[in-house]
VEXDREN-480364 format. One record per residue (C-alpha): chain; x, y, z. Coordinates in nm, 3 decimals. Layout:
residues N
A	X	Y	Z
...
end
This chain:
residues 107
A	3.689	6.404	13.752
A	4.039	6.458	13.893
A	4.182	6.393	14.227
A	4.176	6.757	14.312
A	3.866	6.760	14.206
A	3.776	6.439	14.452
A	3.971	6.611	14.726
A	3.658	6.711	14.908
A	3.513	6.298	14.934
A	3.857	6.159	15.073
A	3.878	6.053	15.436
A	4.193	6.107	15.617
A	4.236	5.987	16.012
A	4.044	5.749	16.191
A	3.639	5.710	16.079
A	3.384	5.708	16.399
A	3.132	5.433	16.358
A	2.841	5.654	16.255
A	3.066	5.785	16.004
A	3.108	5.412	15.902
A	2.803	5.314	15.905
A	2.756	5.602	15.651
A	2.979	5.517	15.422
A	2.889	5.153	15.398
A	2.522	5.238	15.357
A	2.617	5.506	15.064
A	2.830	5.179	14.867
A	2.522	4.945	14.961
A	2.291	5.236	14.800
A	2.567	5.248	14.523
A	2.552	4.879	14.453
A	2.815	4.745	14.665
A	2.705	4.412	14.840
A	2.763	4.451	15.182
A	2.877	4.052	15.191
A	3.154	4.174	14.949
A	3.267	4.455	15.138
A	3.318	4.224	15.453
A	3.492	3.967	15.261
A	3.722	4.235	15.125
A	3.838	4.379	15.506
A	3.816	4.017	15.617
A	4.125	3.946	15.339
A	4.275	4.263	15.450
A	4.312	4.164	15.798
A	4.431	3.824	15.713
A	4.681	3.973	15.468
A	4.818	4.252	15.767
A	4.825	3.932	16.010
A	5.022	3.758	15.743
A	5.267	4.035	15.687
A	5.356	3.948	16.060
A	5.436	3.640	16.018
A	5.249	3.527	16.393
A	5.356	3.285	16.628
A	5.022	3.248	16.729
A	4.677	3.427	16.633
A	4.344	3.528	16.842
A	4.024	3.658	16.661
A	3.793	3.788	16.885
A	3.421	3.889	16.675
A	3.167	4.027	16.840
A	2.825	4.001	16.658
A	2.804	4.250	16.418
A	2.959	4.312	16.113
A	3.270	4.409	16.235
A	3.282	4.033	16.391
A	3.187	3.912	15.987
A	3.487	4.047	15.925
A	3.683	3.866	16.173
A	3.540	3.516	16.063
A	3.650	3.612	15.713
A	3.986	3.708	15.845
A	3.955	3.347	16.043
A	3.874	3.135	15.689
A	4.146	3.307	15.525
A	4.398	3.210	15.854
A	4.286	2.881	15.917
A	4.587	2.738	15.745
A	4.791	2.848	16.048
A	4.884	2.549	16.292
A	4.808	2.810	16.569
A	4.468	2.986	16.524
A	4.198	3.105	16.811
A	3.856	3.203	16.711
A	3.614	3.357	16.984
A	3.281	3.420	16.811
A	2.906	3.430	16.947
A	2.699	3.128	16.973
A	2.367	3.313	16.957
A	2.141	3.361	16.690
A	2.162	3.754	16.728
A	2.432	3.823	16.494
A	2.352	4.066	16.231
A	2.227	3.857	15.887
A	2.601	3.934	15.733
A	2.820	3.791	16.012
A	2.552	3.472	16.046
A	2.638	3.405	15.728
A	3.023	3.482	15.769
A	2.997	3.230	16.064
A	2.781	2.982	15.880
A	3.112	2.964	15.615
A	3.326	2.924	15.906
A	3.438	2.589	15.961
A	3.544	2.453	16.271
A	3.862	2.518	16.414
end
């Protein structure tokens, strides 16, 4: 198959979050660990916040799986003198971000 021919499965602009949650239950159907995928946008935020080169960084995560990724951006930041992580105290965080959080160590 050839990029033209993969034209039609490319997505261009921003993706809605039923859209999302589409596309990351297709690559879980595929195979794709879902703990893998949120490691992977975890890095990618640390490695954009990196790029920066901050004075001074604030992760806010919510509980869901967006939040997961924020706690893997945190792991991957925690190396910075000047780090802020906000994250739920609950036990009502989706089974991936627990177990983000659960890797998390205190900061």
């Amino acid at each position: 198959m050839t990029t033209n021919d993969m034209r039609e499965f490319l997505e261009t602009g921003v993706i809605d979050a039923g859209r999302m949650k589409a596309v990351e239950g297709n690559a879980v159907a595929l195979g794709q660990p879902s703990l893998l995928m949120m490691e992977s946008a975890g890095r990618a935020v640390a490695d954009a916040v990196l790029a920066r080169d901050p004075a001074h960084v604030l992760i806010l995560c919510g509980r869901g799986n967006n939040g997961g990724d924020g706690m893997v951006a945190a792991r991957y930041l925690q190396h910075l003198d000047l780090i802020d992580v906000v994250y739920p105290d609950c036990g009502s965080t989706t089974a991936s971000a627990a177990a983000q959080l659960a890797l998390l160590p205190p900061l």
